[in-house]
N, C-alpha and C positions, 0 to 999 in steps of 0.2 A: 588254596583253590585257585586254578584258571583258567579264565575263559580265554578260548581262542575262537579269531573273526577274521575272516578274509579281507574286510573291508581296513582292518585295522592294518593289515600285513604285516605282523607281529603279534607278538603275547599282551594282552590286557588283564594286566594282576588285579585283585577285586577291588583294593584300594585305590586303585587310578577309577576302572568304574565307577566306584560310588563318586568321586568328587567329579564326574563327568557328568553322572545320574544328578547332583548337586545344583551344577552350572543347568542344565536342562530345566530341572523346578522351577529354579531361580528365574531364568528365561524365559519360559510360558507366565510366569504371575505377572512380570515389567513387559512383555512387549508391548504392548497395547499400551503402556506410558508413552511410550516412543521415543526410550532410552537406548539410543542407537551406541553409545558409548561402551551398554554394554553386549554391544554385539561385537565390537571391538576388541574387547576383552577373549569372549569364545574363537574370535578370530586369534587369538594369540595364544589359543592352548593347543599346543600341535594332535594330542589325542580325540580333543573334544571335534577337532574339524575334522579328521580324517572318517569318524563315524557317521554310518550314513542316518540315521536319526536325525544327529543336526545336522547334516547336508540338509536335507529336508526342511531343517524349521529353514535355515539360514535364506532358499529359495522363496521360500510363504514371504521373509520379509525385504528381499529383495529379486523378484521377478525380471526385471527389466535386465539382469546379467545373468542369467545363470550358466553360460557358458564360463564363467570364470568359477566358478564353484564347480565345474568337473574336470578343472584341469589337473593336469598328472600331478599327484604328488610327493613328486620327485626328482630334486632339489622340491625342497617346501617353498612354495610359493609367500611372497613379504606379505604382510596382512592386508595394506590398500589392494593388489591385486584379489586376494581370498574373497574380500568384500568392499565392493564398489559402492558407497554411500553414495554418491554424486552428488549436486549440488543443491539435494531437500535437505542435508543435515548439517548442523554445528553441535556434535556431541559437547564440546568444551566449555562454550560460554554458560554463565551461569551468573545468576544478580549480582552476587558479590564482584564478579569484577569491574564494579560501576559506585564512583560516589556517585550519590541523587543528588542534585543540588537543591536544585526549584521545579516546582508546580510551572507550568508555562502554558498549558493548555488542556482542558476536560473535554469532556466525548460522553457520550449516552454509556458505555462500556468500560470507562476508565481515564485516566492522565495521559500527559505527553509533562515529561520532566526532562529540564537539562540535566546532562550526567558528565563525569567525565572516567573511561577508562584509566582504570589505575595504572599497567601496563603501559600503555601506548600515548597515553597525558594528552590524549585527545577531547574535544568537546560532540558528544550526539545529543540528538533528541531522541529521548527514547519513549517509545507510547504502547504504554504496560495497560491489557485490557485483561478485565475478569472473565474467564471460561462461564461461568456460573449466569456471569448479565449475559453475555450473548447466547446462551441455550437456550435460557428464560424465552426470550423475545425471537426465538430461532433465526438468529442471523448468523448460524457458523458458517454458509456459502460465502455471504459477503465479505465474511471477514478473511477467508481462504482465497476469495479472487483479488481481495486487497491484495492479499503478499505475491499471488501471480501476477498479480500488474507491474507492482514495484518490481519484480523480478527481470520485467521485459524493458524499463525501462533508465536502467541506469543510464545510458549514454546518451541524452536528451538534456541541454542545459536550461531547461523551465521547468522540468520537473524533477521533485524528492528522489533523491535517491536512498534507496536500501543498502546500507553495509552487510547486515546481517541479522537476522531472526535466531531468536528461542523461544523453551517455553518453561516453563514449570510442570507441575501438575495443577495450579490452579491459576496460573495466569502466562499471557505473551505476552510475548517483547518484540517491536520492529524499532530494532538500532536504523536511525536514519541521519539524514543531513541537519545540521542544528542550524536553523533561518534566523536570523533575528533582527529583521528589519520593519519586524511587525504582521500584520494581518492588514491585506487591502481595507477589509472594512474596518480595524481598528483607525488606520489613516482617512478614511469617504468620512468615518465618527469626527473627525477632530475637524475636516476642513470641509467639511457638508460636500464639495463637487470639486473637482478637476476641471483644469484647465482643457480644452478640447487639445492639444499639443500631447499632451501629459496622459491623456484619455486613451489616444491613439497609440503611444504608445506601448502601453499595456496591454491593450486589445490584439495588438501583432504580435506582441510576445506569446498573449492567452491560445490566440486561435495556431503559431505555430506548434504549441503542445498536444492541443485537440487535434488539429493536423497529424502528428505524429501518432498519438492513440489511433488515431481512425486508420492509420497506415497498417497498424497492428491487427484493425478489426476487432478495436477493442471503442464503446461510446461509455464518452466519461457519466452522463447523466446528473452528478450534482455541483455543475459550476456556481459559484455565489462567493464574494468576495470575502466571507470566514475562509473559504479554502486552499484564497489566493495570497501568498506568503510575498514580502521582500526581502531579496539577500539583503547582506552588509554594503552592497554597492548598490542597488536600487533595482533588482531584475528581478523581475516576475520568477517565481518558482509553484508551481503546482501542487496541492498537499489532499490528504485525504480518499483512495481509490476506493473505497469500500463500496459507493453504489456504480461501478461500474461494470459494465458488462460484456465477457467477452467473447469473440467468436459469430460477431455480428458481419457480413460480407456487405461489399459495396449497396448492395440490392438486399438485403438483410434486415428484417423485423423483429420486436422483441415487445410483452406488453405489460411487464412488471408495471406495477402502481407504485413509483415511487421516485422522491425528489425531495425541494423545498418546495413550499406553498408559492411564495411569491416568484418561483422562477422553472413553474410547471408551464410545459407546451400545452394549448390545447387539446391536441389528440391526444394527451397523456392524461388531460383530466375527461376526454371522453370515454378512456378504458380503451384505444384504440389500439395497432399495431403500430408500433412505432420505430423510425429508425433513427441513423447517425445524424440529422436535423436538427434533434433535439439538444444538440450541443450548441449547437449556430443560431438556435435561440436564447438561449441563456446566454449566449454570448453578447444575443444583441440586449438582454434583459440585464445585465450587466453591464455594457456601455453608457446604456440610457441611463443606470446609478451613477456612473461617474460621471455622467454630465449634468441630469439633474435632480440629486443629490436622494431620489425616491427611485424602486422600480416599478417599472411600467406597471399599469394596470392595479395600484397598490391602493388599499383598504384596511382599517384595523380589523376591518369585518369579513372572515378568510371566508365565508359564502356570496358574499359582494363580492370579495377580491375575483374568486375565480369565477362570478358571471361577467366580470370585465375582461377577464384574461378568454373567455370563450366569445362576447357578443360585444363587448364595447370596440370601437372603431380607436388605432391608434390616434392619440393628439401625442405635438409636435409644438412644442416654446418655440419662436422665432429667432432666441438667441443659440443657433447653432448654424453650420455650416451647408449649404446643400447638399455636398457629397454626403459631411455627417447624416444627414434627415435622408438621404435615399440609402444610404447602408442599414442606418435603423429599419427602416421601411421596407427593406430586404430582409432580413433577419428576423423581424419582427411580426412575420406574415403568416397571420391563422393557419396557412392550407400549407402545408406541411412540402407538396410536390410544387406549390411557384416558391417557398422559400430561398432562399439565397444561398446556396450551397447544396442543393437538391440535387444540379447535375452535376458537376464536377467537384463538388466537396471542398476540400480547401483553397484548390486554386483557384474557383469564384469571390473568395474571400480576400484571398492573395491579390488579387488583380483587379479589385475593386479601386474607385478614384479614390476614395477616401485612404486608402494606404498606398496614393502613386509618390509620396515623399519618402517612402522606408524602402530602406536596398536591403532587404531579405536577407540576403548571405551574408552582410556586416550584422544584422538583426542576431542571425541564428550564432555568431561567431564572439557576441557581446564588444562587438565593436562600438558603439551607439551608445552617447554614456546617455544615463538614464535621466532623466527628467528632474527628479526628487534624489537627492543622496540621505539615507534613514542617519550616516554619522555617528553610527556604532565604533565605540572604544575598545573594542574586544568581546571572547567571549561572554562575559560575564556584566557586558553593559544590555540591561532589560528593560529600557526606557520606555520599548515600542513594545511590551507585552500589558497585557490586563494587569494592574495591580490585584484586581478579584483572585488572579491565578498566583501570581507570584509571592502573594501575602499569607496565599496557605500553607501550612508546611505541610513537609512531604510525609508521608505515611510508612512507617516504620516496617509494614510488611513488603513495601515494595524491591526492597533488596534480599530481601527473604527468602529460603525455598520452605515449602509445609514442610514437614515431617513426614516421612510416608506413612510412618507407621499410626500416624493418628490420624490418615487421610479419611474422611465420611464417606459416605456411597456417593454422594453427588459430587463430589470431589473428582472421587476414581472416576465416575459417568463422563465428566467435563475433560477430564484427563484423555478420555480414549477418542472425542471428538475432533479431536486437529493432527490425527497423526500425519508426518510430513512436513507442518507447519517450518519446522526451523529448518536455516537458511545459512550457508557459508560461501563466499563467492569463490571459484575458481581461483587456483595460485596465480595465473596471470594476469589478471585483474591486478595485482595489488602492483604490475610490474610497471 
């Protein structure tokens, strides 16, 4: 028996159909894994493309081209042209191509472990979160403008960069820069305060990052010094985008409920509108830790805390500098429109007296050696992490993939919540 199809512009004997019919089952049960690999695949069977069936799915999962999926097919177009994955997928990567070494840091949703690329004999941080914790607690937005942040920001030297995402069916991966000079506050823990030199420093590195974000129209929202990383040379690097928010405009509001306790703006714990300010507070709630060794307005009693951080009048230790005390005192300013970066944003910040000894473009260029050097021996010196983290061993399923065939319903559920998630950077990038 055979079927003839205009679309096919030839004979389709029954046995090519059915192993076409095959690939289509196959294809409808996985997409919604958002196993783009194996769209890869259907791109490589010259029968299964030319049908217009899958013309049709192949458009459902890739919208954004579909002019390339009507193109003549004649010479057969190479499979990258057939189907334009861009740059939401890493069909390839996959846990195994990573030893886990060490635990290096927890999260409400999972680890961050040192690994190392078998392949490539590289060192990442990799920070592998359970699908399952963040549906629970419905934070998959968060955890999806995480990876579009780090996406916009690779070429910013304060802040993590993204090599590349995957996923599983029950957990992600964001392959990132492996820091290891510590956590700001593991270092504010050991030496209670900084030197106001040392303070300053950091602070120009912090606020050129937020600078940067806010250029994006993106406000970071949880600055606090768990977030703030040191390289192996001593420079501020940036970690963590998950409460950030983006698509906020110069003049742009936004009034999620959320942050740390000790380093919430007041119009944030009013429930108010809030906009990019609230960074340049944290920032100033953060200076004032490194200087005096608590943040502002601080209580073990977090309903105390925050009637200070709404109604207590800033105090001000007299061992600090003037310019330091009126930059706090700018930054630090309940009303949200005289805060210190209200009108011009960073350049208020940038041209403040208190940073008239840092030349910006040696800042941005890491000219300026750093204050503290952390004295890292290599990868694999962990001196400046938690022992809490590095003494636990790693967990046996995190280089794992499930099974599919044993996957639970909340599995598949959790599975179909991040389609897009993975991430490969463009081949120029790497040049």
């Amino acid at each position: 028996m055979t079927v003839r199809t205009e679309a096919a512009r030839g004979t389709l004997t029954y046995s090519r159909m059915r192993g076409m019919v095959a690939i289509l089952i196959a294809f409808m049960k996985q997409r919604r894994m958002g196993l783009n690999d194996f769209i890869q695949k259907i791109a490589n069977n010259s029968y299964a493309c030319k049908h217009p069936e899958v013309q049709s799915i192949l458009k459902i999962s890739q919208p954004q081209e579909p002019e390339l999926l009507n193109a003549n097919p004649s010479p057969p177009p190479s499979p990258s042209q057939q189907i334009n994955l861009g740059p939401s997928s890493n069909p390839h990567a996959k846990p195994s191509d990573f030893h886990f070494l060490k635990v290096i840091g927890k999260g409400s949703f999972g680890k961050v472990l040192l690994a190392r690329h078998k392949a490539e004999e590289a060192f990442y941080a990799v920070k592998v979160l359970q699908k399952k914790a963040i549906l629970k607690k419905k934070e998959e937005k968060h955890i999806m403008s995480e990876r579009n942040v780090l996406l916009k920001n690779v070429k910013h030297p304060f802040l993590v960069g993204l090599h590349f995402s995957f996923q599983t069916a029950d957990k992600l991966y964001f392959v990132l820069d492996y820091i290891n000079g510590g956590e700001l506050f593991y270092h504010l823990q050991r030496e209670r305060c900084f030197l106001e030199p040392r303070a300053r420093f950091y602070a120009a590195e912090i606020a050129s990052a937020l600078g940067y974000l806010h250029s994006l129209n993106i406000v970071y929202r949880d600055l606090k010094p768990e977030n703030i990383l040191l390289d192996s040379q001593g420079h501020i690097v940036l970690t963590d985008f998950g409460l950030c928010k983006e698509n906020i405009e110069p003049n742009g509001t936004t009034s999620t409920f959320c942050g740390t306790p000790e380093y919430l703006a007041p119009e944030v714990l009013h429930k108010q509108p809030y906009d990019r300010t609230v960074d340049w507070w944290c920032l100033g709630a953060v200076l004032y830790e490194m200087l005096y060794g608590l943040p502002p307005f601080y209580s073990r009693n977090t309903a105390e805390m925050y009637d200070n951080i709404l109604n207590k009048p800033l105090q001000l230790k007299p061992n600090i500098t003037n310019s330091a005390r009126h930059l706090l005192e700018g930054l630090l300013q309940k009303d949200r429109a005289k805060r210190l970066g209200a009108q011009d944003d960073f350049m208020e910040i940038r041209n403040h007296v208190f940073f008239s000894v840092i030349n910006w473009d040696d800042l941005i260029n890491k000219k300026i050696t750093p204050p503290f050097n952390p004295n890292v021996s290599g990868p694999s010196d962990l001196r400046h992490f938690d022992p809490e983290f590095t003494e636990e061993p790693v967990p046996n399923s995190i280089g794992k993939s499930p099974d599919s065939i044993l996957l639970t319903a909340s599995v598949k559920e959790a599975a179909e919540a991040f389609l897009g998630f993975s991430y490969a950077p463009p081949v120029d990038s790497f040049l």
